[in-house]
C-alpha positions in Angstrom: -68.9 -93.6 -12.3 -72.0 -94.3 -10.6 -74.5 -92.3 -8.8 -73.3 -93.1 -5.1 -69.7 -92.7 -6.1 -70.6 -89.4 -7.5 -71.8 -88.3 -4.9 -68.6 -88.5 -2.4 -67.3 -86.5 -5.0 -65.5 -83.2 -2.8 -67.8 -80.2 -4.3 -66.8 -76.2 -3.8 -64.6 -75.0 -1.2 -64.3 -78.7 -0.3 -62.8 -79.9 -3.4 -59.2 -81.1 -3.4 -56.4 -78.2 -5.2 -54.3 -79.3 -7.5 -50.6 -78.4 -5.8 -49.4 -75.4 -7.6 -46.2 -76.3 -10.1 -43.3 -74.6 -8.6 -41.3 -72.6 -11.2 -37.6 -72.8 -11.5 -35.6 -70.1 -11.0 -33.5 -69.0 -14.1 -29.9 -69.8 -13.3 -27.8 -66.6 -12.8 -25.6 -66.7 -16.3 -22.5 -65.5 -14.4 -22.5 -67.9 -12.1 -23.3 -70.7 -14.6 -20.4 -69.5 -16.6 -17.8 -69.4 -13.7 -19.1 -73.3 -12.6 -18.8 -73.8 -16.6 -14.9 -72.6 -16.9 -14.2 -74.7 -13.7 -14.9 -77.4 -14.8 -14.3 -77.2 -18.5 -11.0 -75.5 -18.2 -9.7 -75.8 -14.7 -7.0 -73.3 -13.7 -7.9 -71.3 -16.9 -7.6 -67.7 -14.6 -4.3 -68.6 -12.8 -3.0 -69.8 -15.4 -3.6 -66.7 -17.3 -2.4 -64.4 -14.3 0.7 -66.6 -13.7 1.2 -66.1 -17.4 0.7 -62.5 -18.0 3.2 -61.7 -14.8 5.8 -63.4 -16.6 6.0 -60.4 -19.2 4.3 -57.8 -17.6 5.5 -58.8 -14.0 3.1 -57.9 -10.6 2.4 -54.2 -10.9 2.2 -52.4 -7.3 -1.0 -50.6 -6.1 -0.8 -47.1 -5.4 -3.4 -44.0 -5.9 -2.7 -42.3 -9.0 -4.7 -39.0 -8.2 -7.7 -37.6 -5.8 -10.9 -39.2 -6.9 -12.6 -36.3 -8.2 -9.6 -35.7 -10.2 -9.5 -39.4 -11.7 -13.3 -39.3 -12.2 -13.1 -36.3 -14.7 -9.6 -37.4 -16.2 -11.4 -41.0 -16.9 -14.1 -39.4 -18.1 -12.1 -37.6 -20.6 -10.3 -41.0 -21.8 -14.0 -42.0 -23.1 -13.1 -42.4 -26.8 -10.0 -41.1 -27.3 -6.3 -42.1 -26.5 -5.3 -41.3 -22.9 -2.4 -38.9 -24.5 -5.2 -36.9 -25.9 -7.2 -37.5 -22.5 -4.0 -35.7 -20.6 -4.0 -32.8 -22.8 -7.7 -31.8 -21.6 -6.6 -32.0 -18.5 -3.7 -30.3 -18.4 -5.7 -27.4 -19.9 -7.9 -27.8 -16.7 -5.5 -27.4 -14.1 -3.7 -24.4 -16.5 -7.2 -22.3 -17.2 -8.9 -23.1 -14.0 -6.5 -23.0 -11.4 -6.8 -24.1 -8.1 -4.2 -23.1 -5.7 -3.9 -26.5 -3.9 -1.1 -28.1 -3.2 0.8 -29.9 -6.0 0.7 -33.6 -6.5 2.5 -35.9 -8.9 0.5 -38.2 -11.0 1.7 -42.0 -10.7 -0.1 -43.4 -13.7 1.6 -47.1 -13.5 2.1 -50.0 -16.0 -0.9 -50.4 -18.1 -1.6 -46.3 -18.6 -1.3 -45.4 -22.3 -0.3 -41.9 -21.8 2.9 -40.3 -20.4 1.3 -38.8 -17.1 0.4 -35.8 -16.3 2.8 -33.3 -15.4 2.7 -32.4 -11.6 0.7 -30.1 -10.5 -2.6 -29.4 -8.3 -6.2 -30.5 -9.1 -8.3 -27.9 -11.3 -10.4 -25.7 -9.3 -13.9 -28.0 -9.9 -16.2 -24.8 -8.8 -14.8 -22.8 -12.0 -15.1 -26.4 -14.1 -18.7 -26.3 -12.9 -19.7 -23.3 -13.4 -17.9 -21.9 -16.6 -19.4 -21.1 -19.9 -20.1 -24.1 -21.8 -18.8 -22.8 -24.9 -15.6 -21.7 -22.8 -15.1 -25.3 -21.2 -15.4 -26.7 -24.5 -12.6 -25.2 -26.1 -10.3 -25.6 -23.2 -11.0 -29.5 -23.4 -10.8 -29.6 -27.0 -7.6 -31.7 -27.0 -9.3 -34.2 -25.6 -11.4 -35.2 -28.6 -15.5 -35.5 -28.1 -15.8 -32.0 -26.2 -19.2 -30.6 -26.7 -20.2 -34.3 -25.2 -17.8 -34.2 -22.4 -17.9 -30.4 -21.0 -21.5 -30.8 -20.5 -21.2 -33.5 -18.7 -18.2 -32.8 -16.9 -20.5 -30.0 -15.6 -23.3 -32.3 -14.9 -21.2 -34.7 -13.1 -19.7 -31.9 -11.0 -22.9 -30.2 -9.7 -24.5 -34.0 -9.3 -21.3 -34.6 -6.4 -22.2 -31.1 -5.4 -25.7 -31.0 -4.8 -25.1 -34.6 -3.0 -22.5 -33.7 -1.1 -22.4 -29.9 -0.9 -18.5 -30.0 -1.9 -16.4 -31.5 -5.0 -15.1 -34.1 -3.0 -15.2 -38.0 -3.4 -13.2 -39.2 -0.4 -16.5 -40.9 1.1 -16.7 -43.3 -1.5 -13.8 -44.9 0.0 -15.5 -46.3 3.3 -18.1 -47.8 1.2 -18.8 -51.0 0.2 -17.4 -51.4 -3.4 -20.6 -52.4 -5.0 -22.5 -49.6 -3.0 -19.8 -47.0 -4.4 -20.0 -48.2 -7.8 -23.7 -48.2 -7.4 -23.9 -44.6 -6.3 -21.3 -43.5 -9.0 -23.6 -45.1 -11.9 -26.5 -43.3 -10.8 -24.7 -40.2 -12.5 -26.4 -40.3 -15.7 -23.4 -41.1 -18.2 -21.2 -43.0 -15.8 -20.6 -46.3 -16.6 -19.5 -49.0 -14.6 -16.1 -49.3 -16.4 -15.9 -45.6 -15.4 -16.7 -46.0 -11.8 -14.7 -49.1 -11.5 -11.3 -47.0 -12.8 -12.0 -44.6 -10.3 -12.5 -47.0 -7.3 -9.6 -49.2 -8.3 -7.2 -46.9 -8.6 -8.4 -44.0 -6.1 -9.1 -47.0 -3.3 -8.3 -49.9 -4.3 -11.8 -51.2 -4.1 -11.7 -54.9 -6.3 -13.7 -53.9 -9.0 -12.4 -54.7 -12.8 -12.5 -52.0 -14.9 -13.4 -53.5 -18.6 -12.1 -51.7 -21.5 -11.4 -52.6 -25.3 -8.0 -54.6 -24.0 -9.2 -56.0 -21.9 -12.6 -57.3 -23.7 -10.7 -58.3 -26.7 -7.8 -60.4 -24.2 -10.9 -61.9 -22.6 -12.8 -63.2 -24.8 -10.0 -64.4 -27.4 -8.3 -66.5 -24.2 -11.8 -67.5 -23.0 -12.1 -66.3 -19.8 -15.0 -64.8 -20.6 -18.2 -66.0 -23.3 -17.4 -64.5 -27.1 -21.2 -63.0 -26.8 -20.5 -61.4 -23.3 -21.3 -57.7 -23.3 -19.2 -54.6 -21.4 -21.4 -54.7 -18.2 -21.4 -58.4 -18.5 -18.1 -58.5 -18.4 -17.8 -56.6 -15.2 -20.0 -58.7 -13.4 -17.8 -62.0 -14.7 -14.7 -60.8 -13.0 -15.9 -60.0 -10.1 -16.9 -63.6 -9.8 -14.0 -65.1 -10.9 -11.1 -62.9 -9.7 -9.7 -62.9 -5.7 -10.2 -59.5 -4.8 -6.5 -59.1 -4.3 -6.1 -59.7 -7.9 -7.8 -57.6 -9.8 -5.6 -54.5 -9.5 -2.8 -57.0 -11.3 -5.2 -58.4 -13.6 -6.7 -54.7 -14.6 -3.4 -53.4 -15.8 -0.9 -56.7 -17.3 -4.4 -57.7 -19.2 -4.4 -53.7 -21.0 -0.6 -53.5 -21.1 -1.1 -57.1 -22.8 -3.7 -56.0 -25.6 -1.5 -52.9 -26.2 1.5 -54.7 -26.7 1.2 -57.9 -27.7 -2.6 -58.8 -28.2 -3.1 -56.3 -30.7 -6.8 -55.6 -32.5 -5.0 -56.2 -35.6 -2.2 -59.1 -36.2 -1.4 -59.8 -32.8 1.9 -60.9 -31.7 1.0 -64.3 -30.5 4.0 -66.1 -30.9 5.3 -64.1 -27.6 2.2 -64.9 -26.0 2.8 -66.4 -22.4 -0.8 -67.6 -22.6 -1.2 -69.1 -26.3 -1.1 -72.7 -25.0 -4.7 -71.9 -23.0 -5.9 -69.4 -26.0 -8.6 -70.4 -27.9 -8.0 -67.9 -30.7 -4.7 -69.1 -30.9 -6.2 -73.1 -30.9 -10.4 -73.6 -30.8 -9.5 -76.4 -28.9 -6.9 -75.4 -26.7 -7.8 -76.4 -22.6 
């Protein structure tokens, strides 16, 4: 370069910037994966709903209990059977009676326990506020409960302090995600439990994600092998019409309890094998 050439060189403030490389934003994975199964698998989520319905047929919305009372009974499912999960509550209502009016539990298709007698909500003040070592005992049935009676109590005076009464109704005019959102800021409350509770208490089209479900998931393909619980959650509520979740919720855990079982599952009166990859790696 000669000297003169140099000299128009632009120096300091004056000097030309390099336009800054714009990053690209990182896909969203459940979105990618939804785009992925329509295209890859067309139809793969009707398909499976059309299926399922044909065995299971289209199971009716209706509340199953208050909300506070679904909260705690779905708290006590957390690792045990629901059978077990019903006990612990039943010993509830018995040693900490409430007085309220009595109500008849409508589990539906889907529920793996034989419902709960009828019979009025426990009195949640006296759950709050009992002796641990007292409330512990009394929920023993339920299996896991020195975890669950403190936190039963936890949960309780949480909705309390917010709230300044046991009750959950509010939830119901909220947005779903905002519920769910203020339900999982209860340290120990999940989105799978929050979802059961809006589902079923409102009707709010969130997917609750258990085991069955997971394991009917992922072995049709519906959602990725590597997918985790909250994952999972997220995944459904992108690919389900909200007015089919309630229907997809129950026929896909009645289907893993009796037909897609953990262990040697009954495939062969599968309505779905055709679109099932565990069935066929390859199948559309």
């Amino acid at each position: 370069m000669t000297a003169s050439a140099d000299r128009l060189k632009p120096r300091g403030k004056a000097a030309a910037k390099a336009p800054a490389k714009r990053r690209r934003r990182k896909p969203d994975p459940i979105k990618a994966w939804v785009r992925r199964l329509d295209r890859t698998r067309p139809g793969l989520v009707r398909d499976t709903l059309d299926g399922l319905a044909t065995i299971h047929g289209h199971p009716e919305w209706q509340r199953r209990l208050d909300p506070t009372s679904e909260l705690i009974l779905t708290i006590l499912t957390q690792n045990t059977a629901d059978v077990n999960a019903e006990k612990a509550f039943e010993a509830l209502r018995a040693t900490y009676p409430s007085g309220l009016p009595r109500v008849a539990h409508q589990p539906g298709a889907g529920w793996g326990g034989v419902g709960l007698s009828e019979g009025a909500p426990p009195d949640w003040d006296a759950v709050a506020h009992a002796p641990l070592p007292e409330l512990v005992d009394v929920i023993r049935p339920g299996g896991l409960a020195p975890q669950k009676a403190p936190r039963i109590q936890a949960t309780l005076l949480r909705i309390l302090a917010e709230r300044g009464d046991y009750s959950l109704e509010f939830l119901g005019a909220m947005a779903p995600l905002d519920a769910r959102a203020w339900l999982t800021s209860i340290d120990g409350i999940g989105r799978k439990t929050a979802s059961v509770l809006l589902l079923f208490s409102f009707d709010h089209p969130l997917m609750p994600v258990d085991r069955h479900v997971e394991r009917v998931s992922k072995r049709i393909g519906l959602i990725p092998a590597k997918a985790t619980a909250d994952d999972a959650h997220e995944l459904y509520l992108a690919m389900l019409d909200p007015g089919d979740v309630h229907e997809a919720h129950v026929n896909l855990i009645r289907h893993g309890r009796v037909v897609c079982h953990a262990q040697r599952p009954s495939c062969e009166l599968c309505p779905v094998r055709g679109r099932c990859r565990f069935v066929d790696p390859k199948a559309p």
